[in-house]
N, C-alpha and C positions, 0 to 999 in steps of 0.2 A: 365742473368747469375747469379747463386747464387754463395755466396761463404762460408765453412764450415771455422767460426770462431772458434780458441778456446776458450772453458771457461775459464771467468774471473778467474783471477791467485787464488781469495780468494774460491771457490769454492768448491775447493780440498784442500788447504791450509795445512801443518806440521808448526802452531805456537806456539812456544817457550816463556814460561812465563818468563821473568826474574824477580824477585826482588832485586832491586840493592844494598841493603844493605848488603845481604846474597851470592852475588853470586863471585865475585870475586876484592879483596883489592889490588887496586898497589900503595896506596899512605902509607900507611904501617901503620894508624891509628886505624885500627881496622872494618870500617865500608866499606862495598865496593861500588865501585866508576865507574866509567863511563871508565876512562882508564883501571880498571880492565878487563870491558866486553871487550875493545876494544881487550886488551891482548888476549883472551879466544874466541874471533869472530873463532879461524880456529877449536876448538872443537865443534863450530854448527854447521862450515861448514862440517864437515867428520860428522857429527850427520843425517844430510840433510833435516834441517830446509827449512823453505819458508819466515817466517817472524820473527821478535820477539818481542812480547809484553812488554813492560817495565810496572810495575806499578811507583806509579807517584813518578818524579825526580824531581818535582820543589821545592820551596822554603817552608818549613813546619818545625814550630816545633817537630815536629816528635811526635805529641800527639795519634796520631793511624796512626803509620808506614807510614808518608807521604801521607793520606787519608785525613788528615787536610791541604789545601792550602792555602798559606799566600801570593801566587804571581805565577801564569803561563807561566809570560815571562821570567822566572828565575829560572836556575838551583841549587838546592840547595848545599850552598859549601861545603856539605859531599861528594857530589857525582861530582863536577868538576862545571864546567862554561858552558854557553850556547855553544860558542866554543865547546868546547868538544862533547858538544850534536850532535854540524852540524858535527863533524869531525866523529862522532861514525856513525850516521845516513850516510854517505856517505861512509865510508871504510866497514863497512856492507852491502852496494848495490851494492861495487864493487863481492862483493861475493856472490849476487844473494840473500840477504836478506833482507825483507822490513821491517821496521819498523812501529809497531804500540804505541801511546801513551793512557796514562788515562786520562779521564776527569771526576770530578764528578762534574754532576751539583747539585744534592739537597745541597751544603755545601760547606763555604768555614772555613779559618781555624779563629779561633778569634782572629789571629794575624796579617789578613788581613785589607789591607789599609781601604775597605768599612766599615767591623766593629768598627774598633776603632775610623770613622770618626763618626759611630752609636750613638756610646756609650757618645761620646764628645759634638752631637751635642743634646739629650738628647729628652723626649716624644713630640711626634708632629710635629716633622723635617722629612723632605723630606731624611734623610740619613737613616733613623729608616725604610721606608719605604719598602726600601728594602728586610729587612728580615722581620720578623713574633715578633715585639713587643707590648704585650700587658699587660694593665691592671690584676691585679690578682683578685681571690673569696675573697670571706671571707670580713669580717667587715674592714678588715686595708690593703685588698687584699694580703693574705701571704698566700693564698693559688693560687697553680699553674692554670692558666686558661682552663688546662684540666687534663685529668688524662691515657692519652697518653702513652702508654709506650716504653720503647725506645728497639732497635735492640741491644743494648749493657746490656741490664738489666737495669731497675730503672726507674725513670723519663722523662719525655723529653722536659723540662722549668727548667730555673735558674733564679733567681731575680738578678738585678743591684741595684749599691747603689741608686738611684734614685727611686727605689719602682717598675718600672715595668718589666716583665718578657721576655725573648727571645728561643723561641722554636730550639731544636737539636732533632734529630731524634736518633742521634747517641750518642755522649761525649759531656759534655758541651763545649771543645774548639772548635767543629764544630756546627757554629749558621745555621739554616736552610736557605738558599735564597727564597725569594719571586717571584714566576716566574710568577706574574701578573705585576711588575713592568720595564718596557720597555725598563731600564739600563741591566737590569739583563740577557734577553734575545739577546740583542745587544752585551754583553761584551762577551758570549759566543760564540757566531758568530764571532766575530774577535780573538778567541782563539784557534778556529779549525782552521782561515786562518792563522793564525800566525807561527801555526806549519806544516800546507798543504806546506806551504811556504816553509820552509827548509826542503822539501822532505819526510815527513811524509808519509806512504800510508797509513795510517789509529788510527782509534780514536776508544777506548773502551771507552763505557759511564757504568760508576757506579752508582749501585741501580739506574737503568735507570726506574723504575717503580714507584719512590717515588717521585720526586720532586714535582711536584703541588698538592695543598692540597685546599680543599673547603675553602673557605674563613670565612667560619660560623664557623668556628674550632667547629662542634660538635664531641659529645662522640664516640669512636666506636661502631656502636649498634653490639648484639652478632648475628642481620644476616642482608644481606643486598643484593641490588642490584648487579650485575654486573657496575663495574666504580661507584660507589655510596661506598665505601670505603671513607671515609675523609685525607687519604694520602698516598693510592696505586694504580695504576693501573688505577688513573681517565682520563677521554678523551679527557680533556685537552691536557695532553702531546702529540699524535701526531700530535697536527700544531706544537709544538715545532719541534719534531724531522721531519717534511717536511723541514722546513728551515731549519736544519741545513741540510739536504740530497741535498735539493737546493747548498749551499756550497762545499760540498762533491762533487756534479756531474760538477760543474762548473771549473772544472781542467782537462788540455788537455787528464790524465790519472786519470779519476775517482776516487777520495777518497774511504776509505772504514767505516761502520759504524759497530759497534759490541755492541749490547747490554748487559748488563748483566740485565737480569731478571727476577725475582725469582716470575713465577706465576706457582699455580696449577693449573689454569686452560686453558687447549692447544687452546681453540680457541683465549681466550685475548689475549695467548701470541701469536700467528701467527697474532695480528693487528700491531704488531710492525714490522711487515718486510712484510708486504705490498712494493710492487715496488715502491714506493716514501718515504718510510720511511728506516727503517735500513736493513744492508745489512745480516746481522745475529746477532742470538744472541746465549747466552752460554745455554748449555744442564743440567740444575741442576739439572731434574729428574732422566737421568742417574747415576748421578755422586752417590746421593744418597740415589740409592735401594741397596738391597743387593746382596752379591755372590748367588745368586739362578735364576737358567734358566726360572722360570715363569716370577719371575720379571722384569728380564734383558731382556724377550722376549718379552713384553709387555710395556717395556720402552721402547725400539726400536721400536717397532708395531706405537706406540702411539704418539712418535716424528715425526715419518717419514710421520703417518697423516696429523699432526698437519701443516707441512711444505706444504706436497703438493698444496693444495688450492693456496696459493701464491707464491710457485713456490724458494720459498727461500731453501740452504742449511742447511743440519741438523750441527751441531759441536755436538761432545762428545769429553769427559773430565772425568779423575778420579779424577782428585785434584787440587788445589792451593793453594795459599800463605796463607786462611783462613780455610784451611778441613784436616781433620787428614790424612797422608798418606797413601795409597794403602795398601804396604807391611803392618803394623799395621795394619788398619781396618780391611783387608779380612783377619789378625788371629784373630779377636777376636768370641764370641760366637755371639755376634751380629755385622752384618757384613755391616748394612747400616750404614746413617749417617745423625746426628741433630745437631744441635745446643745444641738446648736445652737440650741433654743425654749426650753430654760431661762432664766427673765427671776423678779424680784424682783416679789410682789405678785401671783401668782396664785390665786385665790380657790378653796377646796376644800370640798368636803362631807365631814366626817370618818366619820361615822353612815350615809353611801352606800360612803363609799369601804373603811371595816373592815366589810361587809356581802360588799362586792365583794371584798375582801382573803380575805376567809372561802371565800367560794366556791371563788376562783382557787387555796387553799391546795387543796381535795379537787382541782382540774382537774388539777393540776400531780402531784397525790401518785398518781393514778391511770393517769398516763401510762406508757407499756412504757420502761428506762431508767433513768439516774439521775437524782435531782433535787438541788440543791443549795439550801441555805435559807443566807441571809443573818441574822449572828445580830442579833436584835432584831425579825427578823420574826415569831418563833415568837411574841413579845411584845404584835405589833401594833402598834409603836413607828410615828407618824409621822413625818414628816419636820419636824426642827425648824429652822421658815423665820423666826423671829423673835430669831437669832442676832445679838449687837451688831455692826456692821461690826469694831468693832477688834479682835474675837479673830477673827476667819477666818482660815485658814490656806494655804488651796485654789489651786495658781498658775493655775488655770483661772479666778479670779475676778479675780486681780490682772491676770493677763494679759488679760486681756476688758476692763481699763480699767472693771472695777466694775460692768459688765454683766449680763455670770455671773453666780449667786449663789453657787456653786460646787459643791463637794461634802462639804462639813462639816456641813450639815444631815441627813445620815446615817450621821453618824458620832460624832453625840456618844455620853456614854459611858453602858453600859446602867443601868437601874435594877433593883437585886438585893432590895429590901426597901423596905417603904412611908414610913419614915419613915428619918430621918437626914443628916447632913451632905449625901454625895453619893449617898444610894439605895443603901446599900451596896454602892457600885464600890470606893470606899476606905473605910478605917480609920476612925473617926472623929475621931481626933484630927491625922489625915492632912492634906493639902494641896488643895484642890477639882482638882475633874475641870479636866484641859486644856482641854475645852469645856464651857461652861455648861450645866446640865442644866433644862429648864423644870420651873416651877410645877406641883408635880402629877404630876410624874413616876413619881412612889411607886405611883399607885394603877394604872401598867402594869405593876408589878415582877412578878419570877418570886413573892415571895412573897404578893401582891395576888391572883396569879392561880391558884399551885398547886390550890388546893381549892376554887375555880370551877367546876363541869360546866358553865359558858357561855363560859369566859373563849378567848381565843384560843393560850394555852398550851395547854387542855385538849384542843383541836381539833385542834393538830397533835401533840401525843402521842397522840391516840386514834387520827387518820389511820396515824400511823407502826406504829402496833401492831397495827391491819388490814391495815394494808399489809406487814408480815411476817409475819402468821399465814396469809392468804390466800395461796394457791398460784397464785389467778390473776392478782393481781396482783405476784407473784414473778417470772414470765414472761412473755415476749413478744408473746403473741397480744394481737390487735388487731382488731377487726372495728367501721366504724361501726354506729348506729343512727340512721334515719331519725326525728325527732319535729318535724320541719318547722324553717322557717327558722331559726326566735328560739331554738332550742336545739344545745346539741351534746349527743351522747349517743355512747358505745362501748360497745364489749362487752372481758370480759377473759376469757374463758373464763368463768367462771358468776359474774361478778360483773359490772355495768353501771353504767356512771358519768355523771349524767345533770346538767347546767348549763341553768339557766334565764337568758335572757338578757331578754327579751320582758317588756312589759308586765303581760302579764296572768297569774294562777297556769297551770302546765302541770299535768294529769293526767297523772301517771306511768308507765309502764309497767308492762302486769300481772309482778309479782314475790312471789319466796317470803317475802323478808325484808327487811329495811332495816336496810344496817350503819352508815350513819353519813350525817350530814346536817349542811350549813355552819349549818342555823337550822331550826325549829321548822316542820313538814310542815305545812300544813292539808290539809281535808274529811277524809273518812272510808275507810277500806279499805271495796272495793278502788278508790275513783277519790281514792285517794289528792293531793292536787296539791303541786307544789314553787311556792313564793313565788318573785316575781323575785329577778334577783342571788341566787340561790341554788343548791345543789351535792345532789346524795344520791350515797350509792353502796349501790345494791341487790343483791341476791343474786337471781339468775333461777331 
């Protein structure tokens, strides 16, 4: 006798990015807090989330937004107490919400116990060992032991007064870990059970592709093998990440593993969700191509490849806490997204680009998989680029020598109610948001927009509430639809999802029904047409 299981809960998955500093303040300081979210739990629940993602809450100087840790077993006291964490994590499950945490293993913060034991016990100590300190070039060694550069712009070695050097990938207050030393690997393994422990269903690992590094620390040559990179993508890391999947599967209800990992190339990155390794990871090719139907169709084609062989779920993603947002990007002339092209002063269509933001939500919500939503996009929050230089906070701007504009333009904090102090983030008699919130901000608030049938909240509650009443988009199947160049179209079993990219209105496919549409249909059934920049999703 067999019996029809259903898919694992992550499979299909609507998770919810929070950043804690920006999402909701109840302790009235300015920065937001663990009881903020708690407050704010019943607008995920009418959102109709599955999980929420926190980026990281633990203990950090806040040298890059809580991405430097200084301690994992500890809540940092901007944002509450561990208490509050089990209390959050539990009042969220009562409402059908899993939580997931961040872990970065390439780094912890240089405020961490392990470094400054580093630093103290000085060249040649078993604490040194740890991370990556070495000897420098040059005659008096003042020159860095390579010439690395780093993900934040500049170098990626700082000298101690002592004369030798320690490697970050990142900012110098993130020193790199050494993940050939035995502590390193152990202490991570008891940090996923620490938090498996107090009901965690799952762990995002950051820059999951970086952590181990050739130990010959040579040059980057400018071409190279597959895994022959000297600190991406080498093949080391999957015994890491088996043990920790060992960990993960070792709970009566399975843990869940989430990569983030930024390879161009689809077959490396399908060896990390191999069935003993992670359980998915994020879609950064998606994220970003641009607004155009070849690209987006071929981004799709090409993930969906990539996955099959092992069997793992695709996620798509338009944004997070580090990528300019939707509505912004898809107005400007160039509609994908780099790093590296970020620059001060690029000129947007907002009324093109929340058009196109509209669409890309049904493209992305109709896809086989999980999706994750960045919060403030349910909003339609742009990207706020008219930030004063002196509250920025972002070391990718300071490090760019002012270049960058960084990434605190998607990160200011949300607006909860039209009018008030700070939009109801905080109290009112509270401290203003840690980042200035614009003029006007009110009238993107969840309460601006609850009882809108146009608004862009409305759009992805109605997406999300089709998207789990519908059986076909519950499951897997996937079949395109031919509607020529300027569109993309699938099928989901008896539901079809039809993007207009093209100029001109498209005449729809003959269908039974129309369950939901990014914007107002024209002509007349049955040649029904979808407007540019626009989404349906039909019943066949």
């Amino acid at each position: 006798m067999t019996t029809d299981l259903p898919p694992p809960w992550w499979r299909g998955a609507v998770i919810y990015q929070i950043y804690p500093r920006s999402f909701a303040d109840a302790g009235g300081d300015g920065t937001g807090d663990l009881a903020g979210v708690r407050a704010r739990l019943g607008h995920l629940r009418d959102l109709g989330v599955d999980a929420i993602w926190f980026t990281p809450w633990y203990l950090s100087p806040m040298a890059d937004g809580g991405y430097d840790v200084a301690d994992y077993r500890a809540i940092d006291p901007a944002f509450g107490t561990l208490a509050d964490a089990e209390v959050l994590i539990a009042d969220a499950a009562a409402l059908g919400i899993r939580t997931i945490v961040d872990v970065v293993p390439n780094h912890v913060s240089s405020d961490h116990a392990w470094f400054r034991q580093a630093l103290a016990a000085g060249p040649g100590s078993p604490e040194r060992e740890r991370f990556w300190f070495r000897e420098g070039r040059g005659e008096n060694g003042e020159l860095p032991p390579t010439n690395w550069r780093s993900s934040f712009a500049g170098g990626t070695w700082t000298r101690v007064p002592d004369g030798q050097w320690y490697l970050h990938l990142f900012a110098p207050e993130q020193p790199d870990l050494n993940w050939n030393h035995p502590d390193v690997r152990r202490e991570h393994e008891d940090v996923l059970r620490f938090w498996f422990d107090r009901g965690v269903a799952g762990i995002r690992v950051d820059s999951a592709s970086m952590p181990v590094k050739d130990p010959a620390l040579p040059e980057v040559p400018e071409t190279y093998a597959a895994g022959e990179h000297p600190f991406v993508d080498r093949d080391e890391l999957h015994d890491i990440y088996r043990g920790w999947r060992a960990v993960a599967d070792s709970y009566d209800e399975p843990r869940v593993l989430v990569g983030e990992v930024w390879l161009d190339d689809q077959k490396r990155f399908a060896r990390y969700l191999r069935p003993d390794e992670m359980h998915s990871a994020f879609n950064f090719d998606f994220m970003g191509r641009p607004w155009d139907a070849k690209e987006l169709r071929d981004s799709i084609a090409s993930t969906l490849d990539a996955h099959a062989p092992v069997g793992a779920p695709a996620t798509w993603v338009l944004s997070n806490h580090d990528v300019t947002r939707p509505v912004t990007r898809y107005g400007r002339a160039e509609t994908s997204f780099s790093f590296l092209a970020k620059r001060f002063g690029e000129p947007t269509d907002l009324e093109l680009g929340e058009r196109r933001a509209r669409a890309a939500a049904l493209l992305t919500a109709a896809l086989p998989g999980a999706l994750y939503l960045y919060q403030g996009d349910e909003l339609g929050l742009p990207e706020v680029e008219d930030l004063p230089l002196e509250v920025l906070q972002d070391p990718m701007h300071f490090r760019s020598e002012g270049v960058d504009p960084g990434r605190d333009g998607c990160r200011v904090p949300l607006p909860w109610t039209r009018e008030g102090r700070s939009y109801g983030f905080g109290p009112e008699d509270g401290e203003p948001a840690w980042l200035p919130q614009p003029a006007g901000w009110g009238e993107l608030s969840v309460e601006a927009q609850r009882d809108d049938p146009g608004s862009m909240l409305s759009l992805y509650r109605a997406a999300l509430a089709v998207r789990r009443e519908e059986a076909g988009l519950r499951g897997e199947s996937f079949d395109w639809v031919d509607l020529g160049p300027d569109a993309i179209a699938f099928r989901r079993d008896d539901v079809v999802c039809v993007v207009n990219f093209g100029p001109d209105p498209l005449v729809l496919p003959p269908h039974q029904e129309v369950l939901l549409t990014s914007t107002a249909l024209g002509g007349t059934s049955p040649s029904t047409t979808l407007p540019t920049d626009a989404a349906a999703w039909l019943r066949a």
